[in-house]
LUMDOMI-15551 format. One line per field, with one value per residue (C-alpha): residue number from 1; residue in one letter; x, y, z. Coordinates in Angstrom, 3 decimals. Example, Ala and Ser with C-alpha at 12.3 -4.5 7.8 and 13.67 -1.06 7.14 Angstrom:
num = [1/2];
residu = [a/s];
px = [12.300/13.670];
py = [-4.500/-1.060];
pz = [7.800/7.140];
END
This chain:
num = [1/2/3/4/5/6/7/8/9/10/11/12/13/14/15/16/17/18/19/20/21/22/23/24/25/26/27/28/29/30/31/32/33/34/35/36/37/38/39/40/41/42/43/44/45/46/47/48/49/50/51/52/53/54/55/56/57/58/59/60/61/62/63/64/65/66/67/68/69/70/71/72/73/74/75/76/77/78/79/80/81/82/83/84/85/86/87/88/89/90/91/92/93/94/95/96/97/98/99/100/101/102/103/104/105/106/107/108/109/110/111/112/113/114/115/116/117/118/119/120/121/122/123/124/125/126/127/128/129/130/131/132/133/134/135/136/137/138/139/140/141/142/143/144/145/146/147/148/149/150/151/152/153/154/155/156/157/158/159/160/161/162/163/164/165/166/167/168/169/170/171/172/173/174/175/176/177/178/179/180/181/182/183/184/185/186/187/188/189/190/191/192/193/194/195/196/197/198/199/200/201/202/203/204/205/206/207/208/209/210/211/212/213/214/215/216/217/218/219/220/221/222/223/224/225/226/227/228/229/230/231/232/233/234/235/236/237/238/239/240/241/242/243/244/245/246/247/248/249/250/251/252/253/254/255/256/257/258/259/260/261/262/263/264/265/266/267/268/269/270/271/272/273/274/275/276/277/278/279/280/281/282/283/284/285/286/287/288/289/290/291/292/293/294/295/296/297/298/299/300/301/302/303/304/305/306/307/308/309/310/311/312/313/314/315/316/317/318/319/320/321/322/323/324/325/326/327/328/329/330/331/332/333/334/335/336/337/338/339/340/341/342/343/344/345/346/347/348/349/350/351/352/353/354/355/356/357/358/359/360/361/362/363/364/365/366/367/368/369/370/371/372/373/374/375/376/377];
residu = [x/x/x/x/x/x/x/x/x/x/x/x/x/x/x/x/x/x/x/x/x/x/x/x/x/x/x/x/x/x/x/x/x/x/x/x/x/x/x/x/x/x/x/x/x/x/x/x/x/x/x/x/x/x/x/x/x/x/x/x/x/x/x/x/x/x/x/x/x/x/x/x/x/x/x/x/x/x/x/x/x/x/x/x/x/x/x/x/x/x/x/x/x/x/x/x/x/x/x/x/x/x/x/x/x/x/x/x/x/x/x/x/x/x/x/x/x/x/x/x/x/x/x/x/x/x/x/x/x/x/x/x/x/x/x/x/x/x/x/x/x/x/x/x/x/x/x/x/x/x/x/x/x/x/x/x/x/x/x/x/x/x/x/x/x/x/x/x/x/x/x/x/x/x/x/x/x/x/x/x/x/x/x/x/x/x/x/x/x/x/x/x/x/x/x/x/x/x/x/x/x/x/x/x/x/x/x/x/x/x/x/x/x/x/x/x/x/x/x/x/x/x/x/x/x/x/x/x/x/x/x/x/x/x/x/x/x/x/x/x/x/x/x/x/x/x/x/x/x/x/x/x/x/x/x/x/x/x/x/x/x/x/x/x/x/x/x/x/x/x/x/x/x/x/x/x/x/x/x/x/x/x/x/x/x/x/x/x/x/x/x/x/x/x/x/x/x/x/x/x/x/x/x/x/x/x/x/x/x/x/x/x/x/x/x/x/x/x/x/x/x/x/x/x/x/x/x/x/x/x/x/x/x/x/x/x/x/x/x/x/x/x/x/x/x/x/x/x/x/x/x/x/x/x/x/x/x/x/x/x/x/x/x/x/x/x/x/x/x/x/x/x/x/x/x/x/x];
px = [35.771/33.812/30.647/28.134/23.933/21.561/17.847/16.916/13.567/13.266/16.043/18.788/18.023/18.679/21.648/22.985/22.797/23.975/27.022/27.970/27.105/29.721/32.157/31.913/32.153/28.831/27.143/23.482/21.848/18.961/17.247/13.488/12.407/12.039/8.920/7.389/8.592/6.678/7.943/6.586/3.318/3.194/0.329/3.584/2.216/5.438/4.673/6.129/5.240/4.310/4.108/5.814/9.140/11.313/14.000/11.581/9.419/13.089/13.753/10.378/10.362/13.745/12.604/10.037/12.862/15.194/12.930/12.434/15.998/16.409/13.104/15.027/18.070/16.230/14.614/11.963/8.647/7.893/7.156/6.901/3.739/3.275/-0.203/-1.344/-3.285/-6.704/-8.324/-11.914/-13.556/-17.100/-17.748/-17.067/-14.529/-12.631/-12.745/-11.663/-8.675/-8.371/-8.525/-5.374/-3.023/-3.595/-2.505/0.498/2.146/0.847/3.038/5.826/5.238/4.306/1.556/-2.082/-4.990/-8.746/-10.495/-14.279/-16.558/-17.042/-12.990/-12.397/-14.623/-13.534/-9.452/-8.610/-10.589/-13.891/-15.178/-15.367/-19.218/-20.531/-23.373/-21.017/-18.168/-18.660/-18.439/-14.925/-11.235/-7.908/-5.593/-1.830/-0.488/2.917/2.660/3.068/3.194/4.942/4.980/6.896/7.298/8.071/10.900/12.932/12.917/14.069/16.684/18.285/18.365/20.453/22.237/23.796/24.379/26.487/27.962/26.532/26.754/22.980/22.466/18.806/18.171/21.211/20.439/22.432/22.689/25.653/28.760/32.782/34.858/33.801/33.178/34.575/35.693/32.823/34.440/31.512/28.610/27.867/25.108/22.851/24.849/27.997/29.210/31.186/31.389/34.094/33.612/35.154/31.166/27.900/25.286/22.023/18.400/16.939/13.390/11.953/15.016/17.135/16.430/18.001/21.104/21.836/21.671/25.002/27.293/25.278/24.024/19.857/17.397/14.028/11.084/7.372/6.072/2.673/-0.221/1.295/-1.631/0.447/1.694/0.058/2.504/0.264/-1.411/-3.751/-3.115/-5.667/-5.176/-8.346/-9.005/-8.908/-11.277/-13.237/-13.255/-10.021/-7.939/-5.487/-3.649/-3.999/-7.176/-7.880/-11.799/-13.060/-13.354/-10.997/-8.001/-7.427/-4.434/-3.741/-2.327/-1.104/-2.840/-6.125/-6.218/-6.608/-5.224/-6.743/-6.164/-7.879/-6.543/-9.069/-9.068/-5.310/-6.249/-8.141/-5.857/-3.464/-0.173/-1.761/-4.608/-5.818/-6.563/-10.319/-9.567/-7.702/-9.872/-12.713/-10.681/-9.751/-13.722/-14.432/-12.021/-13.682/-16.678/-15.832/-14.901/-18.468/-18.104/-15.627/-15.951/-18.092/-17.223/-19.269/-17.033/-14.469/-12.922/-9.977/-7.253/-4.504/-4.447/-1.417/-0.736/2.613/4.479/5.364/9.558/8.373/10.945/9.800/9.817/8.293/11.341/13.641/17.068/19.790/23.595/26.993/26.157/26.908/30.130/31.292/33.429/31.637/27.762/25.869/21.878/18.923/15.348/11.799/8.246/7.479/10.203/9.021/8.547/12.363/14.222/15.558/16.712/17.954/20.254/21.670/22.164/23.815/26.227/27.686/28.142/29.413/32.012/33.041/31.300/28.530/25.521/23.375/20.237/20.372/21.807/18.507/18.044/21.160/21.090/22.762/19.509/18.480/21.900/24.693/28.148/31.548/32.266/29.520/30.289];
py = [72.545/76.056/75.560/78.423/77.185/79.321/78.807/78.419/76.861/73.133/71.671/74.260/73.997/70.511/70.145/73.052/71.270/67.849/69.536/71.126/67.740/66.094/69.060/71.681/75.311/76.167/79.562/79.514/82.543/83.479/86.744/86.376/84.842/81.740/81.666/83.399/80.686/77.669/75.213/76.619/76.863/73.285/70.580/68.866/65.804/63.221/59.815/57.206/58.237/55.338/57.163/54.614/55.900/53.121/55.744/58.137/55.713/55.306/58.211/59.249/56.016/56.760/60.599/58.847/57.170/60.686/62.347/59.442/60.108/63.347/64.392/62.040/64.320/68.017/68.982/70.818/71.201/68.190/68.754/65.004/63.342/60.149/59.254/57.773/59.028/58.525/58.054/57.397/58.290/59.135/57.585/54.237/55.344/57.309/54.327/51.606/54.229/54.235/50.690/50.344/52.472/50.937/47.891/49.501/50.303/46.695/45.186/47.289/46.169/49.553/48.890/49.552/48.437/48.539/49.526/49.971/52.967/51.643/50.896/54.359/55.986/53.321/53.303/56.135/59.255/59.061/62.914/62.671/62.811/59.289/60.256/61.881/58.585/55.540/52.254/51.281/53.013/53.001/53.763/54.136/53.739/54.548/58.104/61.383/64.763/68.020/71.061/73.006/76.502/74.401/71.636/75.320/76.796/73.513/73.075/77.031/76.776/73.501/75.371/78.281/75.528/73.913/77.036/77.585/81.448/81.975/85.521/86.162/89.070/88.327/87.702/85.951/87.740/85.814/83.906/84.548/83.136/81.532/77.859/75.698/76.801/78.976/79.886/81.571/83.954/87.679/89.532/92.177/94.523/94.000/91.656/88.314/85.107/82.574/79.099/75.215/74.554/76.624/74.737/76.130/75.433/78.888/77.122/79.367/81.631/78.442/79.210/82.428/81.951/78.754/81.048/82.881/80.276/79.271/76.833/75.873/73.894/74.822/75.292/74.840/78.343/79.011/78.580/75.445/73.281/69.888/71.027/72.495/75.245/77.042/76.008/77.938/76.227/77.476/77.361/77.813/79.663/77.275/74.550/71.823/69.029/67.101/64.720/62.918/62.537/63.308/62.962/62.938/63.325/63.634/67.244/68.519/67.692/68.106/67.519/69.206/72.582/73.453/74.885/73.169/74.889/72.243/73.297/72.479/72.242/71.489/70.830/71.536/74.881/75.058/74.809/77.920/80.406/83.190/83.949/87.740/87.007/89.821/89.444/89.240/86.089/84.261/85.207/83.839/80.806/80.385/80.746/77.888/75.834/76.522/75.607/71.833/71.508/70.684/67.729/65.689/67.191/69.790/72.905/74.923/78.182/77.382/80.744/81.394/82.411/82.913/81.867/81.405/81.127/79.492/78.717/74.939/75.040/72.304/70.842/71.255/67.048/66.675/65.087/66.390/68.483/67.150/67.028/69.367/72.179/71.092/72.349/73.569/72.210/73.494/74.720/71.880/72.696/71.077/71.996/70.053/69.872/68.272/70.504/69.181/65.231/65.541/67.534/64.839/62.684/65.337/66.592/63.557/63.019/66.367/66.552/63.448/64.193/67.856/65.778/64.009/60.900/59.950/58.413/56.378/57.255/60.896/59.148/59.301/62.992/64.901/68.148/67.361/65.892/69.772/70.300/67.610/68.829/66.646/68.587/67.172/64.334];
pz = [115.368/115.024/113.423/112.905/112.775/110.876/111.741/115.395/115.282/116.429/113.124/114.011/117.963/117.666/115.440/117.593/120.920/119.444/117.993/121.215/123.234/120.623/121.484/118.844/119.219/117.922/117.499/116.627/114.795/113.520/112.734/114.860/117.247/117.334/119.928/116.866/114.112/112.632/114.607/118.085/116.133/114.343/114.853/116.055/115.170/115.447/113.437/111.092/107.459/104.826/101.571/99.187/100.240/102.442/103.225/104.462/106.099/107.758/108.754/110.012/112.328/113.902/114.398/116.874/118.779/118.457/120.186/123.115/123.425/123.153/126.193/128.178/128.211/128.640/131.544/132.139/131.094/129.118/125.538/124.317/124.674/123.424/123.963/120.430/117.648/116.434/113.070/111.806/108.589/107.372/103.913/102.743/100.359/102.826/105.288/102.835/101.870/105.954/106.107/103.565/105.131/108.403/106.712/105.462/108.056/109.628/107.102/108.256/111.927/113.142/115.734/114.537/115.964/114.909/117.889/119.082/119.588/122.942/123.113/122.297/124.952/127.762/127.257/124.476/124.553/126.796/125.726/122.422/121.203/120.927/118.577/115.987/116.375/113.673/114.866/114.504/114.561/113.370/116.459/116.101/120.245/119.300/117.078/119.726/119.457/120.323/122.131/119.755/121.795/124.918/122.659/121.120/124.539/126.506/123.626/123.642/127.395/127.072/124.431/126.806/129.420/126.981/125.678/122.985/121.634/120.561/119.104/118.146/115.842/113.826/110.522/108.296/104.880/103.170/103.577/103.918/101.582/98.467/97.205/97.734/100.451/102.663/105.968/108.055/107.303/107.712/109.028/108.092/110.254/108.667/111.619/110.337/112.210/110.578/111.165/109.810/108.763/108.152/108.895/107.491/108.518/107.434/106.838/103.952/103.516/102.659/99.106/99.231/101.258/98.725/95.822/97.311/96.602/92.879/94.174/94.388/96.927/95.266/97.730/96.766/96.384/98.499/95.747/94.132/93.680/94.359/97.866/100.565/101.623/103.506/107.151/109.367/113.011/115.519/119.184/121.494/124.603/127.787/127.839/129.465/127.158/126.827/124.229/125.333/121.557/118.663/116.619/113.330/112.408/108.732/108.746/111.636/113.862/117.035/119.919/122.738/124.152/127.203/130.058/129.032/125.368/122.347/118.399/115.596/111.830/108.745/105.749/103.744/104.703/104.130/100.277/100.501/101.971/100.067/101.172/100.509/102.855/104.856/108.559/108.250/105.767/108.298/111.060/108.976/108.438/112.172/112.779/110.675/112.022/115.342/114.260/113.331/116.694/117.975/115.558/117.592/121.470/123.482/122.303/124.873/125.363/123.041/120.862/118.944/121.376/118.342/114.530/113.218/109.172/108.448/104.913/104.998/103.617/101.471/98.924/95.465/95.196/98.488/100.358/102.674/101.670/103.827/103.068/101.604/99.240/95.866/94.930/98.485/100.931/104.143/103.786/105.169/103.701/105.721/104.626/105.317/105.995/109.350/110.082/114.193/113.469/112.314/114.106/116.660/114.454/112.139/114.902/115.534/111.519/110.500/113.676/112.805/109.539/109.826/112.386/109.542/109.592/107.120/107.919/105.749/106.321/104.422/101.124/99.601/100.485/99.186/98.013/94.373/93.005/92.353/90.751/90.309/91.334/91.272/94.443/96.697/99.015];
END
């Protein structure tokens, strides 16, 4: 089966190399590079989600597993790190709102436990500042995160070794054929690859490529004052003080980087920024950021090494786009926020399903619920 993959940050990495592991022909293009996408620039943070939604709660607990299964396959540099992830608050009300979620996911037997200041700095994470830490923690042992730059790069070189055709700086402008039956795509240059299935994880430009076959996935537009489109991650320069996971102080959070560096978001500060920011904005805003850090760990020579602004391809109802095209045959459509936290599992969903076989766990997220079409399977 030929089967072209638009999008190669860490979604269309992965369902490339699990299609070609199943024994697809598989060509992967996208028109950047993906070093330079969101997903080697995500807070990576890789977790189960309890929101109210069982399916996603689902889904987001078997991505945790995907990727256990899938760093066991790549080699490399590792990129999974499962070291736990750390929460405290500063106000009562933020600490009995703490207190509930930790019972949450208790109740769905995800591991959670309450631990000590003196806990924390003995077994968890000794450097952070004792004086600014409150006297008890919620610690989740089993949440990880992940090196996006170093997961894309592990996953294209597996790619070629499986021979995979990846063409970077090929973008995909439309499709051959029409629906129901789409037979490939075509490039900005005129240049058409035909294919049994498109598969398309385009991120932000899924909207648009959609829209060619009449078709819609509706994305949350940066400004929209229920979803936080917009994130400012902030890397630092080299540093002395250490985390070992992730940590999530009131005003700041913090994992780490490689070679010594730690990022950092806020997401307060996400609500301030403007997709038409200029650069001394988001310099300000990386600045700020920076400044927070002295709240959790000694930030004695820390600076901004880079500040990267991405837009979130967040799903105007906040839940993941994953299934046929309405009213095609062969355009498979996969769009979401924690883009990273999902991709493993995400691979493993849409290959079998572009193979032919279903699988239950995206019924809750298909595609028609923007636009009903007898067509869609």
């Amino acid at each position: 089966m030929k089967v072209v993959v638009v999008g190669a940050g860490a979604i269309g990495a992965c369902v490339a190399y699990r299609l070609a592991r199943e024994g697809a022909e598989v060509t992967l293009l996208d028109g950047a590079n993906p070093a330079e996408s969101l997903s080697a620039h995500s807070f990576g943070w890789v977790n189960a989600v309890v929101d109210g939604s069982a399916p996603y709660y689902d889904l987001t607990h078997a991505g945790l597993t995907a990727h256990g299964r899938l760093a066991g396959e790549l080699p490399g540099e590792p990129w999974f790190f499962r070291h736990g992830n750390l929460h405290w608050a500063d106000t009562d009300t933020d600490g009995e709102r703490l207190l509930a979620t930790a019972e949450a996911y208790r109740a769905k037997g995800y591991p959670v436990t309450r631990p000590t200041r003196a806990q924390v700095l003995r077994d968890l994470e000794p450097e952070l500042l004792p004086e600014r830490m409150p006297a008890e923690f919620v610690h989740y042992p089993s949440d990880a995160h992940v090196d996006g730059g170093r997961l894309i790069s592990a996953l294209l070189t597996a790619c070629r070794g499986l021979g995979v055709r990846v063409r970077l700086g090929a973008e995909v402008t439309g499709f051959l054929g029409a629906p129901p039956g789409i037979r490939g795509v075509v490039l900005a240059s005129g240049e058409a690859h035909r294919a049994d299935a498109v598969v398309c994880c385009a991120g932000r430009g899924t909207t648009r490529l959609v829209a060619e076959v009449g078709s819609a996935v509706p994305l949350a537009e940066p400004g929209d004052p229920e979803r936080a489109t917009l994130g400012l991650l902030v890397r630092t320069n080299p540093v002395r003080a250490r985390v070992r996971g992730v940590v999530h102080a009131p005003r700041i959070s913090v994992r780490p980087h490689s070679g010594g560096r730690l990022l950092l978001h806020c997401h307060d500060i996400d609500h301030t920024l403007r997709r038409d920011d200029r650069p001394e904005r988001t310099n300000e805003a990386a600045a700020e950021v920076l400044s927070r850090l002295a709240e959790v760990l000694p930030a004695a020579g820390a600076r901004v090494e880079s500040a990267f602004v991405g837009i979130r391809p967040m799903p105007r109802d906040g839940m993941s786009v994953l299934g046929w095209v309405p009213g095609t045959e062969s355009l498979y459509v996969v769009v979401t926020h924690s883009g990273v936290t999902l991709a493993a599992v995400l691979g493993e969903i849409v290959a079998r399903e572009v193979l032919g076989t279903p699988d239950d766990r995206a019924s809750t997220f298909r595609p028609n619920r923007f636009a009903p079409n007898p067509l869609t399977r």
